[in-house]
C-alpha positions as CSV (number, residue, x, y, z in Angstrom):
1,X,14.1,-8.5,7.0
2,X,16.2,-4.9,6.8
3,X,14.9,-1.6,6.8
4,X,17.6,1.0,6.0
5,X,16.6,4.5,6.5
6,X,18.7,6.8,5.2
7,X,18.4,9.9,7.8
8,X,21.5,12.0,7.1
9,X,20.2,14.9,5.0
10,X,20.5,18.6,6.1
11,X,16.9,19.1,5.7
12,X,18.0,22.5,4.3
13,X,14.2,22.8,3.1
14,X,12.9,23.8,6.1
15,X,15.3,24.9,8.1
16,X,15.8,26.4,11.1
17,X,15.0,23.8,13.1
18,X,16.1,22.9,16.6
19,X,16.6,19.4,16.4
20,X,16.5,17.0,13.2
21,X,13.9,16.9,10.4
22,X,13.1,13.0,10.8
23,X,12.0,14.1,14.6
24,X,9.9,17.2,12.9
25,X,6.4,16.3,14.6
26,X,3.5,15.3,12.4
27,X,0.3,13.8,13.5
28,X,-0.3,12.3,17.0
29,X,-1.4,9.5,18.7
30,X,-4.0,8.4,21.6
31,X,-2.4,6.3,25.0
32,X,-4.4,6.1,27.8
33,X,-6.5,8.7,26.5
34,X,-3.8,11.3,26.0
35,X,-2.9,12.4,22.9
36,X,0.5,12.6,21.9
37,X,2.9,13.7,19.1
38,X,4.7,11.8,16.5
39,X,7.9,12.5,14.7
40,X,7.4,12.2,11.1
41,X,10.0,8.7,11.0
42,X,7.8,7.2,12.9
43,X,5.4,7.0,9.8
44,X,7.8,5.3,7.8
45,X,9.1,2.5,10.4
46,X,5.2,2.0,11.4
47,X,4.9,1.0,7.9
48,X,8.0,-0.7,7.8
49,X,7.3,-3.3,10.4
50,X,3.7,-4.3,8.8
51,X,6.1,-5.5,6.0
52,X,8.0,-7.6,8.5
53,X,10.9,-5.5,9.2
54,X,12.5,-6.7,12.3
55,X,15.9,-4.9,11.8
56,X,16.6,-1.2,11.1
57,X,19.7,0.3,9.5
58,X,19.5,4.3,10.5
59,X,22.0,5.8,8.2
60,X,22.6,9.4,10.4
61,X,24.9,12.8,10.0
62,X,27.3,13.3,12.6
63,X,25.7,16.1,14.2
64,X,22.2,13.7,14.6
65,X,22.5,12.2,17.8
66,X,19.3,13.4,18.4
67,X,17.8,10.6,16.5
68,X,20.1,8.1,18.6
69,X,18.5,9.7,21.6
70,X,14.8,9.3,20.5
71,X,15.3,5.6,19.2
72,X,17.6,4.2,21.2
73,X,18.4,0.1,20.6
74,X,14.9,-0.9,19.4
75,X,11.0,0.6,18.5
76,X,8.1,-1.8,18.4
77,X,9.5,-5.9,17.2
78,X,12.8,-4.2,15.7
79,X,16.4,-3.9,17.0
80,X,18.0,-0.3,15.2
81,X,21.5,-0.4,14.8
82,X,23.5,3.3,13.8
83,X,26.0,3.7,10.5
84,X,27.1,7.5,10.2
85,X,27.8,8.9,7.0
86,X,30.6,11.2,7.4
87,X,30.1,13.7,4.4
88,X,26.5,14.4,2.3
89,X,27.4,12.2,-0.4
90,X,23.4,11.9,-1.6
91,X,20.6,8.8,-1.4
92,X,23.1,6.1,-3.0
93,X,26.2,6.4,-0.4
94,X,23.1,7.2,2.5
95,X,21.6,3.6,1.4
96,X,25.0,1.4,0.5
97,X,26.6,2.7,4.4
98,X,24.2,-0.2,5.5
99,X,25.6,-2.8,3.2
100,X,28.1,-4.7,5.4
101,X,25.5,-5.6,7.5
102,X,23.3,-7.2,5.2
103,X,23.9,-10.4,3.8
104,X,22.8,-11.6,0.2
105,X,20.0,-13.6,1.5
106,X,17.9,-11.3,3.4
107,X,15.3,-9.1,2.3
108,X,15.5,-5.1,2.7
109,X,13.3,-2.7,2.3
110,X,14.1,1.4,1.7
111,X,12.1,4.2,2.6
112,X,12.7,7.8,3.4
113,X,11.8,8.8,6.6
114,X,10.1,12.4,5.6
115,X,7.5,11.1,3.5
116,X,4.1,10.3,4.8
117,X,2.7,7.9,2.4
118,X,-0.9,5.3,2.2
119,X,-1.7,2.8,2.4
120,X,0.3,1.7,5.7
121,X,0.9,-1.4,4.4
122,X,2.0,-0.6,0.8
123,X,5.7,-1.9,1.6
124,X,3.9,-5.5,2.3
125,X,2.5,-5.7,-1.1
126,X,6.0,-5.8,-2.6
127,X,6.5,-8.7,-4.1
128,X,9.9,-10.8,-2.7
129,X,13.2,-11.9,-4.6
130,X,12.9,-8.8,-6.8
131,X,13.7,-5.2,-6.9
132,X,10.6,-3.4,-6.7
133,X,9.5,0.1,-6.6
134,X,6.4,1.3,-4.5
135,X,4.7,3.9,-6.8
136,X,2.6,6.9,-6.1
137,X,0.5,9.3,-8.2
138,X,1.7,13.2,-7.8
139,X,0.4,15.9,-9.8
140,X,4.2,17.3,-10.3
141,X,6.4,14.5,-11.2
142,X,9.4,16.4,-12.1
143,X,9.9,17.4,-8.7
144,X,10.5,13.3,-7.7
145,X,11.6,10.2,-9.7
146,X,9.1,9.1,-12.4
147,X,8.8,5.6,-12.5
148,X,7.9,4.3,-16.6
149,X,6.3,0.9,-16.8
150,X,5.2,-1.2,-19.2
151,X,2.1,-2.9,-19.4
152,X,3.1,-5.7,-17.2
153,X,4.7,-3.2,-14.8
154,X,8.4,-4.0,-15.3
155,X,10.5,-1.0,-15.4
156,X,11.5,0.4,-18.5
157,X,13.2,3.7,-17.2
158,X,13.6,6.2,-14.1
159,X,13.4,9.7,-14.7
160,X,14.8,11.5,-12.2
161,X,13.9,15.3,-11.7
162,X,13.3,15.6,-15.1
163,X,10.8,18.3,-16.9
164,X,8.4,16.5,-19.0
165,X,8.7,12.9,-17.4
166,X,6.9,10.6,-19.2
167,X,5.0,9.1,-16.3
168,X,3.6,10.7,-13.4
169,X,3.7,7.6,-10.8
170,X,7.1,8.1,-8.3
171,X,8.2,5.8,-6.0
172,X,8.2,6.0,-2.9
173,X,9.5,3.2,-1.2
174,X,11.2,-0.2,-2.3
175,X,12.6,-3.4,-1.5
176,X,14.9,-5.9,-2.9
177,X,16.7,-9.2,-1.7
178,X,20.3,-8.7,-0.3
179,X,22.3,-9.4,-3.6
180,X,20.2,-7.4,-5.8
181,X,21.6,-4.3,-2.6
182,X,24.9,-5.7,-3.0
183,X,25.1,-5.8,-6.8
184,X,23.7,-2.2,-7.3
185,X,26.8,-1.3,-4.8
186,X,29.3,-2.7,-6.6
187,X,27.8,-1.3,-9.6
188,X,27.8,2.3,-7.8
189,X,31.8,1.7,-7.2
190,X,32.6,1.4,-10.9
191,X,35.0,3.8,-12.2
192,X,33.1,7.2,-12.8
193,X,30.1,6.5,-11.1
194,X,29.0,7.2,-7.6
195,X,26.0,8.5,-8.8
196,X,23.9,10.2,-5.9
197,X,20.4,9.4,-7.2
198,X,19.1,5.6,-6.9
199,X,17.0,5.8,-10.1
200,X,20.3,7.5,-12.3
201,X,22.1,3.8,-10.9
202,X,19.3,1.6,-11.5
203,X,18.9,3.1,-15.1
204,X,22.1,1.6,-15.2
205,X,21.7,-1.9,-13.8
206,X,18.6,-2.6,-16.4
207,X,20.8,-1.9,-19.2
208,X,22.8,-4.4,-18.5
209,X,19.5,-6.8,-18.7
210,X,18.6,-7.0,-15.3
211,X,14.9,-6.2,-14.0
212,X,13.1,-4.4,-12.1
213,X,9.3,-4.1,-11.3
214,X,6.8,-1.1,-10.3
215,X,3.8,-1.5,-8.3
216,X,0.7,1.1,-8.6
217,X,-0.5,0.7,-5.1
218,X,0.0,3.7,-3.6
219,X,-2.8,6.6,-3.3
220,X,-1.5,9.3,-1.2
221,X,2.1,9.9,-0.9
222,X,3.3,13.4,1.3
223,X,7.4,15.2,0.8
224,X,7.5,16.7,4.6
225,X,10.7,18.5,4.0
226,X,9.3,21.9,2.8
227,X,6.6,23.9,4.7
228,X,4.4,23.2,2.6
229,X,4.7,19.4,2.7
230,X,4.0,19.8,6.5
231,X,1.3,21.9,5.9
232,X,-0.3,19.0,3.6
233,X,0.6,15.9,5.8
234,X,-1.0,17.9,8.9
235,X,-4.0,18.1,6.7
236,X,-3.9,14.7,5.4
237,X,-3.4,13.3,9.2
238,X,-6.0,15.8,10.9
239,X,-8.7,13.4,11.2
240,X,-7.7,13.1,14.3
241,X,-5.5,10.1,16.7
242,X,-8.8,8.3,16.8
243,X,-8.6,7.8,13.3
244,X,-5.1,6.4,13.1
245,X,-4.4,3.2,14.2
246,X,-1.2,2.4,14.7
247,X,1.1,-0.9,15.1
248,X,4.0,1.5,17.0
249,X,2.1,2.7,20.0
250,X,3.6,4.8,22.2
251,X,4.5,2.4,25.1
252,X,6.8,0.8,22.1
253,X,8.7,3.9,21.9
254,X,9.3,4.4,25.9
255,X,10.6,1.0,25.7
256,X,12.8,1.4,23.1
257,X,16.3,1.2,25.2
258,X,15.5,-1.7,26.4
């Protein structure tokens, strides 16, 4: 199974910063007794490889080698291979630079790596075969994309930044089989489109009958790309290393160029 993470944003939010915002430290972790810091990625690839990730897809900027240098060839079970998008052409062209390497059969999963979101295993209660959207409850909905369900959850529309949304549950993460990524791309290249938002393009896919699915599993879900985002994911995470268990120890990460 794929992950892509799409990691070549300007983090513009929260800038200055001396390296990259997906290496912005949030949280820690216990080895051997000594507690040690976590970049905020980490939260997302954790949660990645409970869903039985085993491949990652880091879509970086040209300028983010730093990211190379902290991940090397491979964190925890999965091998990470490197596609660099050359200009900041938004979340669609981020998420479609890792298409060639997926084929139609496999499953993927998508996440943004400067989100801290629960329950850790929330990607692994997607169901298979489908496109489906991980959704969260936020207080401010026009500030993400608003996910509308109908009863049976199937998606009836994404509102993206929009005032008023008629839902307040976002997503936060999702996961589709390989064709379902390859027909949204070819979608994306139609004349006029190249939209930069996933939930403007999937709008689009539905209305040509096709169907997707939104799962209210998620309690807590974190934006770390403003001060104030940090501010709440330190709070959220400062129960302590004890507290967190994690599947991507440390020792996984020194190992990572092997």
């Amino acid at each position: 199974m794929w992950g892509i993470i799409p990691a070549a944003g300007l983090g513009s939010r929260i800038q200055p910063l001396a390296f990259s915002k997906e290496l912005l430290p949030v949280g820690s972790r216990l080895e051997n007794g000594v507690e040690r810091p976590r970049a905020v990625s980490e939260h997302l690839i954790e949660r990645m490889l409970e869903a039985g990730v085993d491949r990652i897809c880091m879509v970086i900027s040209p300028g983010k080698s730093d990211i190379v240098n902290y991940y090397g060839a491979r964190i925890g079970g999965a091998r990470i291979c490197y596609v660099v998008q050359a200009e900041p052409r938004g979340l669609c062209d981020a998420i479609f630079a890792a298409a060639p390497f997926i084929s139609e059969e496999e499953e993927v999963a998508v996440g943004l790596p400067d989100t801290i979101w629960f329950p850790r295993e929330g990607l692994a209660l997607l169901p298979p075969g489908r496109l489906s959207f991980l959704l969260f409850p936020v207080a401010r909905p026009e500030f993400f994309d608003a996910v509308v369900t109908d009863e049976a959850g199937r998606v009836q529309e994404i509102q993206v930044k929009q005032q008023g949304a008629r839902s307040n549950w976002v997503w936060g993460a999702f996961r589709m089989p390989g064709n379902v990524l390859h027909d949204l791309h070819a979608l994306w290249q139609d004349a006029g489109r190249g939209d930069e938002f996933i939930g403007t393009l999937v709008n689009a896919w539905l209305a040509r009958g096709n169907h997707a699915v939104g799962l209210r599993a998620g309690t807590t879900y974190v934006d770390v790309g403003t001060m104030h985002g940090w501010r709440e994911a330190a709070a959220l995470l400062g129960a302590g290393p004890e507290e967190q268990a994690s599947v991507l120890p440390f020792r996984a990460l020194q190992g990572r160029r092997a």
